[in-house]
VEXSEVEX-356347 format. One record per residue (C-alpha): x, y, z; residue in three letters. Coordinates in nm, 4 decimals, decimal comma, always signed. Layout:
<sites>
site u:X&v:Y&w:Z&aa:ALA
...
</sites>
This chain:
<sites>
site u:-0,7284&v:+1,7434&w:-0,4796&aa:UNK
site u:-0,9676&v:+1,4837&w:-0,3437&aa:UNK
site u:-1,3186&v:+1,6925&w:-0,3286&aa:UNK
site u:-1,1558&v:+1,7562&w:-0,7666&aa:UNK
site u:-1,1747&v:+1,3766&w:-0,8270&aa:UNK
site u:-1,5360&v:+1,3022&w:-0,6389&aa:UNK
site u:-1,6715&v:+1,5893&w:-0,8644&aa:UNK
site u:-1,5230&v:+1,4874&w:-1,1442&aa:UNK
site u:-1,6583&v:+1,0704&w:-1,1015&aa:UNK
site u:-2,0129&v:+1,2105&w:-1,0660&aa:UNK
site u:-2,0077&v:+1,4459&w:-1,3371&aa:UNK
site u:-1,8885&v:+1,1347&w:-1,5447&aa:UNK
site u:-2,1589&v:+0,9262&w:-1,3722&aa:UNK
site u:-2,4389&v:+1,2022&w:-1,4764&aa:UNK
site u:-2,3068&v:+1,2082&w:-1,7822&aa:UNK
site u:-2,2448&v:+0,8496&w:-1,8879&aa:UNK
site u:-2,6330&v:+0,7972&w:-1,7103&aa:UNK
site u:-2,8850&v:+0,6209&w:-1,9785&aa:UNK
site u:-3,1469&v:+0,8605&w:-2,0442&aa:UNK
site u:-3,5388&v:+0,8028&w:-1,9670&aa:UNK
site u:-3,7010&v:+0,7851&w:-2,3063&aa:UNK
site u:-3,9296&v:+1,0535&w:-2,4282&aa:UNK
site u:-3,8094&v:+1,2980&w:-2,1361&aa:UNK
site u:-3,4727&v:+1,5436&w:-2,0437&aa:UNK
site u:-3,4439&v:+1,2542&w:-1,7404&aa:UNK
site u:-3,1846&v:+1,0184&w:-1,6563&aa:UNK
site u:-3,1227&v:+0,6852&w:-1,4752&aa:UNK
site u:-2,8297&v:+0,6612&w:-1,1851&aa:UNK
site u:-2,7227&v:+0,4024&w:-0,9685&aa:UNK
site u:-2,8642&v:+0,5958&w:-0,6369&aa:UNK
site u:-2,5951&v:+0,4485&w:-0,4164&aa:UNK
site u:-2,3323&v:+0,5548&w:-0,6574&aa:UNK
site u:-2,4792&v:+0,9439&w:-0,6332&aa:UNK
site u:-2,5119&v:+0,9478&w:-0,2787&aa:UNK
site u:-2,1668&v:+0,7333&w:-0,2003&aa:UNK
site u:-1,9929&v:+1,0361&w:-0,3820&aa:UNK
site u:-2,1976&v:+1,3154&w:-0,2411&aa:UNK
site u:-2,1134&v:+1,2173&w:+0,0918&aa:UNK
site u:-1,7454&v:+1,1808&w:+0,0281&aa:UNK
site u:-1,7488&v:+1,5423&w:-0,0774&aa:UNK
site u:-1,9058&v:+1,6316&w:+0,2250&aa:UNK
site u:-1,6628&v:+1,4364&w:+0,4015&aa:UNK
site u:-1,3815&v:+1,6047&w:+0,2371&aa:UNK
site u:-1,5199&v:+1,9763&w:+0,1990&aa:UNK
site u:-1,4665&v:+1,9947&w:+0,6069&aa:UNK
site u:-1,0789&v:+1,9318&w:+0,5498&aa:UNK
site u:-1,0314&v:+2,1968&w:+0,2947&aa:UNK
site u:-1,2389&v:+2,4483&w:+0,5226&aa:UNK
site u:-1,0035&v:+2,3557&w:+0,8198&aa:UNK
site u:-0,7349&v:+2,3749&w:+0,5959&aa:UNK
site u:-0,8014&v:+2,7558&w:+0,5351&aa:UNK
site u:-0,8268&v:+2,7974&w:+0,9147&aa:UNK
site u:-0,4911&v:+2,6575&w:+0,9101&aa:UNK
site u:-0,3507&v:+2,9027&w:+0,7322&aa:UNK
site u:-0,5231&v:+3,1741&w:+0,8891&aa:UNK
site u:-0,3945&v:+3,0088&w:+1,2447&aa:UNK
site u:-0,0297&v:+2,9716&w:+1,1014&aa:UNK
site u:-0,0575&v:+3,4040&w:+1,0327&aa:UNK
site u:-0,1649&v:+3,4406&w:+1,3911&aa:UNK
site u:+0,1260&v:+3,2306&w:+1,5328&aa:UNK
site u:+0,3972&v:+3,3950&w:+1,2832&aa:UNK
site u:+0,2435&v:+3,7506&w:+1,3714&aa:UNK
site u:+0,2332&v:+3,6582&w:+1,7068&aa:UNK
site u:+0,5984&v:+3,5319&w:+1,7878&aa:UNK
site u:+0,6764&v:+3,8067&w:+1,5532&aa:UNK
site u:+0,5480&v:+4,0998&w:+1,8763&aa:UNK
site u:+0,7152&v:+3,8580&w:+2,1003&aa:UNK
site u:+1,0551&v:+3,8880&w:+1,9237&aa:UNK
site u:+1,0273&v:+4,3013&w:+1,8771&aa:UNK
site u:+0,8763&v:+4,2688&w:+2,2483&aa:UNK
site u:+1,1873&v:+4,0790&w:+2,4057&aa:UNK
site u:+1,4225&v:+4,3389&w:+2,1621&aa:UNK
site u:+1,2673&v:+4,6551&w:+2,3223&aa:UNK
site u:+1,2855&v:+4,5120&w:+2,6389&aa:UNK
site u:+1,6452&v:+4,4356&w:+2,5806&aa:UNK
site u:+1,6759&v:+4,8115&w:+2,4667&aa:UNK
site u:+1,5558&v:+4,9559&w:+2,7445&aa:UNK
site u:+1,6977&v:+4,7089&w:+2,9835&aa:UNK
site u:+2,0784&v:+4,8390&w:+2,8108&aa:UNK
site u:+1,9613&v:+5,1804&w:+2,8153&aa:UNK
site u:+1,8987&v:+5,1713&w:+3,1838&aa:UNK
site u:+2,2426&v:+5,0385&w:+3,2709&aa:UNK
site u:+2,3997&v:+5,3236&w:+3,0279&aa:UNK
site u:+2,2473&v:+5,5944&w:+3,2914&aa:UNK
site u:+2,5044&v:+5,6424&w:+3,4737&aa:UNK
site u:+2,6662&v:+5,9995&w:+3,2913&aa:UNK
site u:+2,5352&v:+6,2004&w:+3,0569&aa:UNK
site u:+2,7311&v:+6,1516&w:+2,7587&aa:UNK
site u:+2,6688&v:+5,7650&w:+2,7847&aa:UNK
site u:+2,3339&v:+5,8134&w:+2,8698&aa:UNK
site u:+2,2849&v:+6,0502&w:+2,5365&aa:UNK
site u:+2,4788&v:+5,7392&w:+2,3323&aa:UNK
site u:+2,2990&v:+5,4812&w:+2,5437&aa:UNK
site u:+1,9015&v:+5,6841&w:+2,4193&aa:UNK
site u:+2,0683&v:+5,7015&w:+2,0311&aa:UNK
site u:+2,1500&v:+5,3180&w:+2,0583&aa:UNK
site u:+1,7800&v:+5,2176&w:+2,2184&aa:UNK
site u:+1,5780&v:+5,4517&w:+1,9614&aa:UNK
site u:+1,7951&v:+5,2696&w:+1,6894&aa:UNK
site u:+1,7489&v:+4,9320&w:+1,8547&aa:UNK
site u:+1,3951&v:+5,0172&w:+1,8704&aa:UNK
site u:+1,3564&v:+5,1584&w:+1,5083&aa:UNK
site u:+1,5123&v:+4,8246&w:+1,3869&aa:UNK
site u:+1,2818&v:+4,6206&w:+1,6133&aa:UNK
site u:+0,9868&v:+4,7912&w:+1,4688&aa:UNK
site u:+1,1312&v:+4,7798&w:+1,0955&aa:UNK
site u:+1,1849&v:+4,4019&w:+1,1416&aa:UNK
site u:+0,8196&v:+4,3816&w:+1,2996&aa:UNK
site u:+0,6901&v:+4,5225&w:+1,0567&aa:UNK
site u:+0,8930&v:+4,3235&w:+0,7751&aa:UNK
site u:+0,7327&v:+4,0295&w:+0,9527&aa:UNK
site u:+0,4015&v:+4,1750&w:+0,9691&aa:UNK
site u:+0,4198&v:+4,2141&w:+0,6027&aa:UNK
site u:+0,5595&v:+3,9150&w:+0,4505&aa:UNK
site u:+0,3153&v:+3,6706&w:+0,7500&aa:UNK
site u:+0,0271&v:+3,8538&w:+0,5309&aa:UNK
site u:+0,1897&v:+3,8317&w:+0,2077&aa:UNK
site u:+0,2060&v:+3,4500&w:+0,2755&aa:UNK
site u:-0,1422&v:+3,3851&w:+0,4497&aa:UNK
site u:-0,2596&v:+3,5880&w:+0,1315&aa:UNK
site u:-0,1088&v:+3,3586&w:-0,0973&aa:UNK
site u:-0,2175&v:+3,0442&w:+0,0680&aa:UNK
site u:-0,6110&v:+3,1961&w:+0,0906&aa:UNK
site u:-0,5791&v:+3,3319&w:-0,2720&aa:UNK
site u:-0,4849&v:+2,9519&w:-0,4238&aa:UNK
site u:-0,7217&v:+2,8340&w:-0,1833&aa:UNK
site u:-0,9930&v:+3,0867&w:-0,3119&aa:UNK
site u:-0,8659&v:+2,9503&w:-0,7131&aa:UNK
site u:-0,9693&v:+2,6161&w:-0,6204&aa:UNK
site u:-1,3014&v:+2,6719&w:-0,5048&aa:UNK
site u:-1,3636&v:+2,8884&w:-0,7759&aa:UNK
site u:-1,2416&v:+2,6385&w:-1,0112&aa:UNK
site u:-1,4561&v:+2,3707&w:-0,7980&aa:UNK
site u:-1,7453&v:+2,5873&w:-0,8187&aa:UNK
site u:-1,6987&v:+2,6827&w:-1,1889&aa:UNK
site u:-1,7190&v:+2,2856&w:-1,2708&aa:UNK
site u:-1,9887&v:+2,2014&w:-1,0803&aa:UNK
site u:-2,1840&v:+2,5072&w:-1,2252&aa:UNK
site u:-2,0503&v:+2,3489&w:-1,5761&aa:UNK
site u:-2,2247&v:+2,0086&w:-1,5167&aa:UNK
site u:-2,5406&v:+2,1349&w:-1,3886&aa:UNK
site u:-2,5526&v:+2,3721&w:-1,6973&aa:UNK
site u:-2,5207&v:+2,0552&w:-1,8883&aa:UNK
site u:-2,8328&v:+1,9044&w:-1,7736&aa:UNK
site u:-3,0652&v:+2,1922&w:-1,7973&aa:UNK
site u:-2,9359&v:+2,1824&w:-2,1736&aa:UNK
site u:-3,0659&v:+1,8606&w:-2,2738&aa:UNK
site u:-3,3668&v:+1,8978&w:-2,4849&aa:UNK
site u:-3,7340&v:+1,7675&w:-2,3465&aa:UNK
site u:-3,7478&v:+1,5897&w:-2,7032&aa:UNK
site u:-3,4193&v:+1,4569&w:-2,7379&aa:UNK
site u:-3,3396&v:+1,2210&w:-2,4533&aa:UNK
site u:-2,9333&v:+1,0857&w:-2,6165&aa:UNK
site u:-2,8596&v:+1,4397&w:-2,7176&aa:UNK
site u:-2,5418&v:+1,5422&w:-2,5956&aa:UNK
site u:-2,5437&v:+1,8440&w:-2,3868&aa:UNK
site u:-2,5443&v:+2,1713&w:-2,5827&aa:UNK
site u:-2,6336&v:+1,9505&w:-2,9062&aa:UNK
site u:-2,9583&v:+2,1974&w:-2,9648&aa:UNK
site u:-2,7994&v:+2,4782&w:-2,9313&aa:UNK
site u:-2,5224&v:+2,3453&w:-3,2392&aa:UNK
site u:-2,1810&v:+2,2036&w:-3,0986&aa:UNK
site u:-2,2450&v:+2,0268&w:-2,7559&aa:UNK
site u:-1,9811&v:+2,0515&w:-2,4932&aa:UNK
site u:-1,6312&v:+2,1701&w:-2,5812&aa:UNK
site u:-1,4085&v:+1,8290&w:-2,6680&aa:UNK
site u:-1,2190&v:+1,9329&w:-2,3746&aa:UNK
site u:-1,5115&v:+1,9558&w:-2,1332&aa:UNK
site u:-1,6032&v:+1,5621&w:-2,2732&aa:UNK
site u:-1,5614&v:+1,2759&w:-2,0399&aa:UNK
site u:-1,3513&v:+1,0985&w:-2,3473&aa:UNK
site u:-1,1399&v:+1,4611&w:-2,3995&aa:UNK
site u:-1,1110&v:+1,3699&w:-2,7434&aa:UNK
site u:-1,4183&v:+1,5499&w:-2,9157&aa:UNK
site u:-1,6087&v:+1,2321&w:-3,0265&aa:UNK
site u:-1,9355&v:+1,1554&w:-2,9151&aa:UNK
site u:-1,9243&v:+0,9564&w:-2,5941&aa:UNK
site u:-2,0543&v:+0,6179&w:-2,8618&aa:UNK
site u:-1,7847&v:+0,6849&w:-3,1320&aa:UNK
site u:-1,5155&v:+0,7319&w:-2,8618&aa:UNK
site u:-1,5353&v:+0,3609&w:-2,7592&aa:UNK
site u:-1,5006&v:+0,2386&w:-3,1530&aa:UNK
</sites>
């Protein structure tokens, strides 16, 4: 996911910024912040219309889905008005509509259910990722309030005994960021 990989190159710029001496402050290329920023605001609109997507792909399945128990009534009572003509096959012509009809509903509603099932899916992955999104970005803003007033190269968390998880490091491999390049 695109609006994934912007986050991810400015957490690594923030966090691969030098550091202001004597203060919790540190030094980034502005056009680098704000080139990202505004390709995540450029992409953000995508995944929002992407969601409408979905929820316009439920209306159109739900939709042809009335259309298609619609058109089967119709053809229900269209049959059962031809099968007037005597009793008994007007009696066999109102058991075949209501079972027509019961069948048309059950298959509406089969629709019904597995349109929402779907959209449901879709929205819950989509509602994962922007979780996930939202969990990292809360993640790298944790990671500069950490950094100590007094400490300027401390690595976040480093007060607080451990710093980031290894996994959570821009290297991945639990090294300081200065040992991982030796």
């Amino acid at each position: 996911m695109e609006v994934h990989e912007k986050l991810g190159e400015l957490a690594a710029l923030v966090s691969g910024a030098r550091a202001v001496p004597l203060s919790s402050s540190v030094v980034v290329d502005r056009e680098q912040v704000l080139r990202l920023v505004a390709e995540v605001r450029r992409l953000l609109p995508a995944e929002v219309q992407q969601a409408g997507d979905v929820l316009a792909q439920r209306d159109e399945v739900l939709g042809a889905a009335r259309e298609q128990a619609d058109h089967v009534l119709a053809e229900a009572r269209a049959r059962a008005e031809e099968l007037t003509d005597a009793q008994a096959v007007t009696r066999a012509a109102r058991e075949r509509a209501d079972h027509i009809v019961a069948t048309a509903r059950e298959e509406a509603q089969r629709l019904r259910t597995d349109a929402d099932a779907w959209c449901d899916g879709k929205l819950g992955d989509f509602e994962e990722e922007l979780e996930r999104l939202q969990q990292q970005a809360r993640r790298g803003r944790d990671r500069l309030k950490v950094r100590g007033p007094g400490d300027p190269d401390a690595a976040p968390g480093a007060e607080r005994g451990g710093g980031a998880h290894p996994a959570e490091r821009p290297d991945g491999d639990g090294r300081p960021a200065e040992a991982a390049g030796s």
